[in-house]
C-alpha positions, 0 to 999 in steps of 0.5 A: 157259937162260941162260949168261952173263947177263952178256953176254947181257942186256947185248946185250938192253939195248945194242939198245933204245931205249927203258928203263922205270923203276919207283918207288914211290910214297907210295901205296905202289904201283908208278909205270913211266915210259918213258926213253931208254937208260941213258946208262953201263951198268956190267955189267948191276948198274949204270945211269945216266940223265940226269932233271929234279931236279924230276921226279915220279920224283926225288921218289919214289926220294928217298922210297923208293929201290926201284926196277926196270928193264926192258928188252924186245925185242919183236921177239923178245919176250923181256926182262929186269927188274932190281931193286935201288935207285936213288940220286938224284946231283946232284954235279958229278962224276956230273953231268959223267959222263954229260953229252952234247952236246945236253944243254942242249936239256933243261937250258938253264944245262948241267951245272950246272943245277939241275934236271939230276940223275943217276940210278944204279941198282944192279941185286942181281936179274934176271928174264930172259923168254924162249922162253916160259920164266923165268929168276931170277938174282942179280947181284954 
């Protein structure tokens, strides 16, 4: 079913606009939140994504750092969960890695604001969902 993951789930993830994030929370059950794209995609094990130092979502990845990724493409209704950790960065390298003009539209004092942090996530399984079939596969 699936030849290259790879590529083809990095074609799935490219085309959204949309990503949703899980965490977990002190409750000890599952917190999905929509986001916008991963702003750097290494692969499909690495992903990062610009949020509020501040948020609900930081505060639970610096708790407990599991967490999952899905993507889906309703048009095919196919998609693809990943699941591994997400690391909460807020030196200036990672900051400076995946800033964009505009930024300041969240973050008013820039890069190096406070409440602007990164968040990579590094992938270790995938489930891939299409053509009314499953699909588990690992990621190195």
């Amino acid at each position: 079913m699936l030849r290259d993951p790879v590529q083809t789930i990095g074609n799935l993830i490219d085309k959204q606009g949309v990503s949703f994030i899980s965490s977990v929370g002190a409750d000890g059950f599952p917190y999905t939140k929509a986001m916008l794209p991963p702003r750097r995609r290494e692969g499909i094990k690495t992903f990062y994504f610009t949020t509020n130092t501040s948020s609900l979502r930081v505060s639970q990845y610096r708790e407990n750092y599991k967490a999952c990724l899905y993507f889906c493409d309703k048009r095919f209704f196919r998609g693809v969960m990943l699941r591994g950790v997400m690391e909460v960065l807020e030196d200036p390298d990672s900051k400076q890695l995946i800033w964009q003009e505009g930024d300041t539209q969240y973050y008013r004092q820039g890069v190096t604001d406070p409440d602007y942090c990164v968040l990579r996530f590094t992938a270790h399984m995938g489930r891939y969902y299409a053509n009314y079939q499953s699909q588990e596969f690992d990621i190195e």
